[in-house]
N, C-alpha and C positions, 0 to 999 in steps of 0.2 A: 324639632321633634321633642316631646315629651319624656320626661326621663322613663315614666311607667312603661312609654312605647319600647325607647331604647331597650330595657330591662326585658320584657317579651321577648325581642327578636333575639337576644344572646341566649334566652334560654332554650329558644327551638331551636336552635345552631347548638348546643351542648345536646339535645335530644336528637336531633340526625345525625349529629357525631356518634353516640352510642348507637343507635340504631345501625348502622352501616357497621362499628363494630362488632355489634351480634351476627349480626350478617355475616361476615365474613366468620366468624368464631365456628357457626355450625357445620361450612363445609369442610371437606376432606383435606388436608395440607397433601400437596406435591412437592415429595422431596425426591429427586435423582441423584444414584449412588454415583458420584465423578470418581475416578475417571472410567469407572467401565461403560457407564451410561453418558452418553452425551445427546443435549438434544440439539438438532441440524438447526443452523442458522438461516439466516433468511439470505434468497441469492443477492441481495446488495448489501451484505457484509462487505465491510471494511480490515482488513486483518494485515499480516508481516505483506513485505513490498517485496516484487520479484523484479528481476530484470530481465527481459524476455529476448527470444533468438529466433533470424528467421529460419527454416526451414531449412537454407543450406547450411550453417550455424552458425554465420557472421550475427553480430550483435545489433540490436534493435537501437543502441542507444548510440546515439551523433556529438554529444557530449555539448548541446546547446546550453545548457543549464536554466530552460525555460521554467523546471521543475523547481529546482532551489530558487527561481526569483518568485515564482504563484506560493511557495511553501508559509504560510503565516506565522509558522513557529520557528523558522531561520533553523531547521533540521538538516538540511539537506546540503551535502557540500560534494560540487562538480567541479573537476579538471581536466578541460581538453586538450588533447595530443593529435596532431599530426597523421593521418595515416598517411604508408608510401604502398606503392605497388609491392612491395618486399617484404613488409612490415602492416598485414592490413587487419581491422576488428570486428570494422563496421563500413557499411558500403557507400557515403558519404565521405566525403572531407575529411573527418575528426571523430575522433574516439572519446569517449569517457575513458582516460587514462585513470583517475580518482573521483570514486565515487562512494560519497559514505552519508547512510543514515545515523542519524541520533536517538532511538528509538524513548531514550527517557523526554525528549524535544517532542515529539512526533507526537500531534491528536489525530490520525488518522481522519483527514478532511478528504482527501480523495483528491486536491486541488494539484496536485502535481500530477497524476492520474489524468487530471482535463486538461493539463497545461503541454504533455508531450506529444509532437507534432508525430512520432512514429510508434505512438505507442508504446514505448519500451520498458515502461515504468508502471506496475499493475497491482493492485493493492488485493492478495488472495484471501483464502479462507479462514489460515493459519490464525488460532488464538495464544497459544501455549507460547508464553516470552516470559521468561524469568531470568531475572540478574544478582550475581553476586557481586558483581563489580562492574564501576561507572565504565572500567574501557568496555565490557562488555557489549555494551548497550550501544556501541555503535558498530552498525553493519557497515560489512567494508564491500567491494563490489564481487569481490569473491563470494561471499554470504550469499550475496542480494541474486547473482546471477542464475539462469536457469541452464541445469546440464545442454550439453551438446547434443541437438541428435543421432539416432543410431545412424551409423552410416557416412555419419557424415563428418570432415574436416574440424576441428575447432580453432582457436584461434589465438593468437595470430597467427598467418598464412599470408604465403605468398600468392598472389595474383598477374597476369599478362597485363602488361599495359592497356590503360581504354575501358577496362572490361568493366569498373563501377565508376562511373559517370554521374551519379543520381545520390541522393541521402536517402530517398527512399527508392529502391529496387524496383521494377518492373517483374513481380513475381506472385503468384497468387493470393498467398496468406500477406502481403503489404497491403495494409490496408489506410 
């Protein structure tokens, strides 16, 4: 290539640079007042992690730790426990006894999200996360968890022997 040519093509790349900036110079700026104005995100936002309950209020989560092994930013830290008929969380085997996000770790991939077999791990709408401090920043399972339904038991509870056989329940919202 010709240097003349080379010389051409930078200058009409410097003239559609400016052109697009006049472009944009003419029209009107959108600026929203935060926080009274917020504008709605799109439905596959990515946001704070929830830990979700079935219906009767035993917990979604078996304490596999499927999620902390798909997590790429090693956020995620699971420890399971035991359930007994005496002593039960979750309708499955084994409990997330310890369950903590790192949310300064955390890119929000959604990978734990695809990675849990009962759904119990859901990434909502929530944006608003500010920290003053690193312990902060990590959600414990108390944080993460979703209240109890009205009506219904929380947990731990006692159960009849037999009666949860399954990790995942034979109940409508199991999906």
């Amino acid at each position: 290539m010709a240097r003349n040519e080379r010389g051409d093509k930078v200058f009409m790349n410097i003239i559609k640079g400016f052109a697009t900036t006049f472009k944009h110079v003419l029209e009107e700026p959108v600026t929203l007042q935060y926080p009274e104005q917020v504008e709605p995100f799109p439905d596959r936002y990515k946001g704070r992690h929830h830990l979700r309950r079935y219906d009767n209020g035993l917990e979604k989560c078996i304490g596999c730790a499927l999620c902390a092994a798909a997590c790429p930013a090693d956020a995620i830290w699971v420890e399971a426990a035991e359930n007994t008929d005496e002593v039960r969380f979750s309708p499955g085997e084994r409990y997330a006894k310890t369950y903590e996000i790192n949310m300064l770790r955390c890119i929000f991939c959604g990978y734990c999200e695809d990675a849990c077999p009962t759904q119990a791990i859901e990434l909502g709408h929530e944006h608003q996360m500010s920290f003053t401090d690193r312990r902060d920043a990590v959600y414990t399972k108390q944080m993460l968890i979703d209240p109890v339904p009205e009506g219904e038991e929380g947990t731990p509870r006692e159960v009849e022997p037999g009666v949860f056989t399954r990790s995942i329940p034979d109940m409508p919202d199991a999906k």
